[in-house]
C-alpha positions in Angstrom: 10.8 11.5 -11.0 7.0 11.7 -11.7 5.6 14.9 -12.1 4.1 16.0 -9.4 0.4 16.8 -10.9 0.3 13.1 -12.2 -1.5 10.4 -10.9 0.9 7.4 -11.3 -1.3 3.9 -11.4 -2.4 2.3 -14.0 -5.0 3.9 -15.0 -3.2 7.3 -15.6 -5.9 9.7 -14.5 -5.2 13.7 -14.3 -5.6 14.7 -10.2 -4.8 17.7 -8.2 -5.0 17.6 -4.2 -6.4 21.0 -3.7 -5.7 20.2 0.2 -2.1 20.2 -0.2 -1.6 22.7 -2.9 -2.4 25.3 0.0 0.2 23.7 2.3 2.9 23.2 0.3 2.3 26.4 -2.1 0.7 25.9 -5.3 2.5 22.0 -5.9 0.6 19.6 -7.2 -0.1 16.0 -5.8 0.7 12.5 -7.4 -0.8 9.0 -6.5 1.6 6.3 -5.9 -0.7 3.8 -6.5 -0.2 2.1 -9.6 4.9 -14.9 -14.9 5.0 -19.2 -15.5 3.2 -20.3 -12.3 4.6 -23.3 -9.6 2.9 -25.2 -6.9 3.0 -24.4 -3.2 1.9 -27.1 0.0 -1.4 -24.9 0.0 -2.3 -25.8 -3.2 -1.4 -21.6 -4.3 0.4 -21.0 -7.3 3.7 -18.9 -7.8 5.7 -16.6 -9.4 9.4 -16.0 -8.5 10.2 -15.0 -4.8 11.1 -11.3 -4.2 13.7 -10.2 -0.9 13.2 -7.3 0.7 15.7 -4.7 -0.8 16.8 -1.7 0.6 18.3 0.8 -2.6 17.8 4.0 -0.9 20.5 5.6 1.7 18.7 6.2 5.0 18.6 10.1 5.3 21.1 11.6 7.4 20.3 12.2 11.0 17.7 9.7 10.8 18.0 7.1 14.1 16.6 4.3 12.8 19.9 1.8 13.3 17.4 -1.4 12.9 14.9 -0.8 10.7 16.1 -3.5 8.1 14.9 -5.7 11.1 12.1 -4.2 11.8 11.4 -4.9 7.9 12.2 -8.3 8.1 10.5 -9.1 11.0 7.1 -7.7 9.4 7.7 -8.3 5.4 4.9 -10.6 5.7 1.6 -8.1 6.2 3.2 -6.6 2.9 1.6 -7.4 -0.3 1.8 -6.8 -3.7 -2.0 -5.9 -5.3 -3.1 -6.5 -8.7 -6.9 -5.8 -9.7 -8.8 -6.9 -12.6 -11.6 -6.0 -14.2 -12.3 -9.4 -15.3 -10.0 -12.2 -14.1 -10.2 -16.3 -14.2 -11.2 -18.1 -11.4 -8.9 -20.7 -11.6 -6.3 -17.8 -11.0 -4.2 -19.9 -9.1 -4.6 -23.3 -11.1 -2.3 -24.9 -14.1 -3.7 -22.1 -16.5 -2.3 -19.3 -14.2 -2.9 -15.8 -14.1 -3.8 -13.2 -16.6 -0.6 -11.3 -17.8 0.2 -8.6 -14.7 -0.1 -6.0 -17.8 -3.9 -6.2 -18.4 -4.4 -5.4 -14.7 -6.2 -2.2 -14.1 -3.6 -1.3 -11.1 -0.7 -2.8 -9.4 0.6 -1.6 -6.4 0.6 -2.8 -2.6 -1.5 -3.8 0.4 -1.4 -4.6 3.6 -3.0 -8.3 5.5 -4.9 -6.5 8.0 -7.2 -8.9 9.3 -6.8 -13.2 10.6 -10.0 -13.9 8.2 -8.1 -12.3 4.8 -9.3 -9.2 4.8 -6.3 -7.1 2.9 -6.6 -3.1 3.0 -5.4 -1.0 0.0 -6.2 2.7 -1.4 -9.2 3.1 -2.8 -7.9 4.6 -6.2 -5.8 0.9 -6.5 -9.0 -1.4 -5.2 -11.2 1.6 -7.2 -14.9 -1.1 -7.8 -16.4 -3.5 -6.0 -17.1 -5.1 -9.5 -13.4 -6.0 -9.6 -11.5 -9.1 -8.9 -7.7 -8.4 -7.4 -4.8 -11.0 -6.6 -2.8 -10.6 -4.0 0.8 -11.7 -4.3 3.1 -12.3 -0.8 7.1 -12.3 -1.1 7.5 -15.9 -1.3 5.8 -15.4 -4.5 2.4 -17.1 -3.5 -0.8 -15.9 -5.4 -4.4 -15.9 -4.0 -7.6 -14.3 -5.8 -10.2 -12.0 -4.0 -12.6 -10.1 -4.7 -12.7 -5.8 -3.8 -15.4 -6.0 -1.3 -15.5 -1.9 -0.4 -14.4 1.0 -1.7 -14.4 4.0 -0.1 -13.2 6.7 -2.3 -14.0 10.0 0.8 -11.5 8.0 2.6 -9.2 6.8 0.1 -9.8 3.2 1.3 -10.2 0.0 -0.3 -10.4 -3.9 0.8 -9.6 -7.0 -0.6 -10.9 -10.6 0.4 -9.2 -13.6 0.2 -8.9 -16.9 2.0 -6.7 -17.2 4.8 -3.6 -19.4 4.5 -1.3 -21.4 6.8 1.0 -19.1 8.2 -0.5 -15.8 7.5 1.0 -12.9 9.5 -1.2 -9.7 10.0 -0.5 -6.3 10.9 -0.6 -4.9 14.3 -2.3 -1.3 14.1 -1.1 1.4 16.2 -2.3 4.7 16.9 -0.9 6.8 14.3 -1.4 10.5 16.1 1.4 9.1 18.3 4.0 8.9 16.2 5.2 12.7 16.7 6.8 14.8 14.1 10.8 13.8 13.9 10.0 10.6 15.0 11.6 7.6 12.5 9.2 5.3 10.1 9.9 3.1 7.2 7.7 1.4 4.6 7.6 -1.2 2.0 6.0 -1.1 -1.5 6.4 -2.5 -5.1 7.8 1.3 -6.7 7.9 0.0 -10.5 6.5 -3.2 -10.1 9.1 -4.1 -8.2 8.0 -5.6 -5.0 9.4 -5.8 -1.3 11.2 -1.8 -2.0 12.2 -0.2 1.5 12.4 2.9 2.5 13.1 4.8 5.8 12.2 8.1 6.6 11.2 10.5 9.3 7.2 11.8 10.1 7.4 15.5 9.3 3.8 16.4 10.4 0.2 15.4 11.0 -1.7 17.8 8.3 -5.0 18.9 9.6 -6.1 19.7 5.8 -7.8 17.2 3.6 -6.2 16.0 0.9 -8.6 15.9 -2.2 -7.8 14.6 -6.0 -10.4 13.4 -8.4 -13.1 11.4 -6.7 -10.7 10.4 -3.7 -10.2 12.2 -0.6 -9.0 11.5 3.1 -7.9 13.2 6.3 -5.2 13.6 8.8 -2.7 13.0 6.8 0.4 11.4 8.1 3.5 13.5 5.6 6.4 11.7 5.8 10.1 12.4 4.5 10.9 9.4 2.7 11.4 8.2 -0.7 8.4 7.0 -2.3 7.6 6.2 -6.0 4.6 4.8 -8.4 3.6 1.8 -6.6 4.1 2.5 -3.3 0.5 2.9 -2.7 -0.9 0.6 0.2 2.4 0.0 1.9 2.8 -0.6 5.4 4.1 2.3 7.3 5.9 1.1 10.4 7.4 2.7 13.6 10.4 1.2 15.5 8.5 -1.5 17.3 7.1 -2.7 14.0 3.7 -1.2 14.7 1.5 -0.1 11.5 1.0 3.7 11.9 -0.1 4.3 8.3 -0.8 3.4 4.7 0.7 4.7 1.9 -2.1 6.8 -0.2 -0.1 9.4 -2.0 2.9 11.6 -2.5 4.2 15.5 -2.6 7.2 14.4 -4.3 9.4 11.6 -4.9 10.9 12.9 -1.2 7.4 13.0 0.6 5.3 10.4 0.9 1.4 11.2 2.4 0.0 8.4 4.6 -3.8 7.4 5.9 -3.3 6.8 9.3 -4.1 3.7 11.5 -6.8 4.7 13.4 -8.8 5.4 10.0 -7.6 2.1 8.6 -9.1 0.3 11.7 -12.2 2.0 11.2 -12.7 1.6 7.6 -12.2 -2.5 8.6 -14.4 -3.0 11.2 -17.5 -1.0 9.5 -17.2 -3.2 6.7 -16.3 -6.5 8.4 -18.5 -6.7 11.4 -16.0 -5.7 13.8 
């Protein structure tokens, strides 16, 4: 388990969430944010395919009986998220992609928009200078560029080009999804991508969380496993819905989430709608 004052992406900052610290007495908070190439029909290179997984035992009392199809059903808005400070262009060509350990942070993300518009934390996306590559489960790889960062809302997007077959996310209104109610989400904990794990909402925090230069509000606290690299997964209610984003963690049994409504702002104001 990470320790909970530590900021776990790449980058390995110090942080401290001075929001939570008075919620949860005293406890710090940790981020959870941070090979050979093949040809695809759409011209994108590869790296090996990744299934969805599903390690972790669904807590008990928790009335989630399909949520692996739930998963399934929406694996595709999931993405893995590696950013660059300096990366090829021809990413995706026969010379490939720098090695994943030279990348500045690797976590997740979520397709969010139709015109490739991919939302991520801001502490993973963290410049506009940078250039990120979004990887999908089939192994697919696509360059973008960070095109906003938002670091008082913990927010960060990606553009890429959109590709045949792309499935996006369908926002919902987080403040709906009451206390007790189930959620589960998918990330890349230790670099390895298409991780599930189910949980139940425990509250909607009316205190902001805060660490380093990053920040955000109503905070979505889930009960659920997440790890270092869960940051930017999908958080999804029983009809498959995104309520949240992953953005940080309590502990390796409490996740923290931004929720929807946020997300959907954060989009339009920097996409025109």
């Amino acid at each position: 388990m990470t320790p909970p004052s530590a900021i776990v992406h790449s980058s390995r900052p110090r942080a401290f969430a001075f929001g939570v610290l008075a919620l949860f007495g005293g406890v710090g908070l940790a981020l959870v944010g941070c090979d050979g190439p093949s040809a695809k029909p759409d011209g994108a290179k590869t790296e090996p395919a990744v299934a969805l997984s599903y390690p972790f035992p669904v807590p008990h009392g928790v009335a989630f009986a399909d949520y692996r199809e739930v998963a399934e059903r929406n694996a595709g808005i999931y993405v893995r998220v590696r950013v660059y400070s300096d990366a090829p262009e021809d990413i995706g060509s026969e010379r490939g992609a720098p090695p994943a350990s030279t990348a500045l942070s690797f976590a997740s993300g979520i397709i969010a928009d139709p015109r490739g518009y991919v939302v991520t934390p801001a502490h993973v996306a963290n410049s506009t200078k940078y250039k990120a590559e979004v990887i999908l489960l089939d192994g697919r790889r696509y360059l973008g560029r960070v095109v906003a960062v938002e670091r008082s809302r913990e927010l960060g997007l990606i553009k890429i080009e959109p590709f045949d077959g792309m499935q996006v996310a369908r926002f919902a209104d987080g403040g709906t999804l009451p206390a007790g109610q189930p959620a589960l989400t998918i990330g890349t904990p230790a670099h390895h991508g298409g991780i599930v794990s189910v949980g139940t909402v425990l509250r909607h925090l009316k205190t902001r969380i805060s660490y380093n230069d990053y920040g955000y509000d109503n905070a979505i606290a889930l009960a659920m496993r997440i790890e270092s690299g869960n940051s930017g997964g999908p958080v999804l209610d029983r009809e498959g819905q995104v309520v949240g984003m992953i953005a940080s963690n309590y502990s390796a049994d409490i996740g923290l989430a931004i929720p929807s409504e946020d997300i959907v702002s954060f989009i339009r104001a920097h996409t025109g709608g």
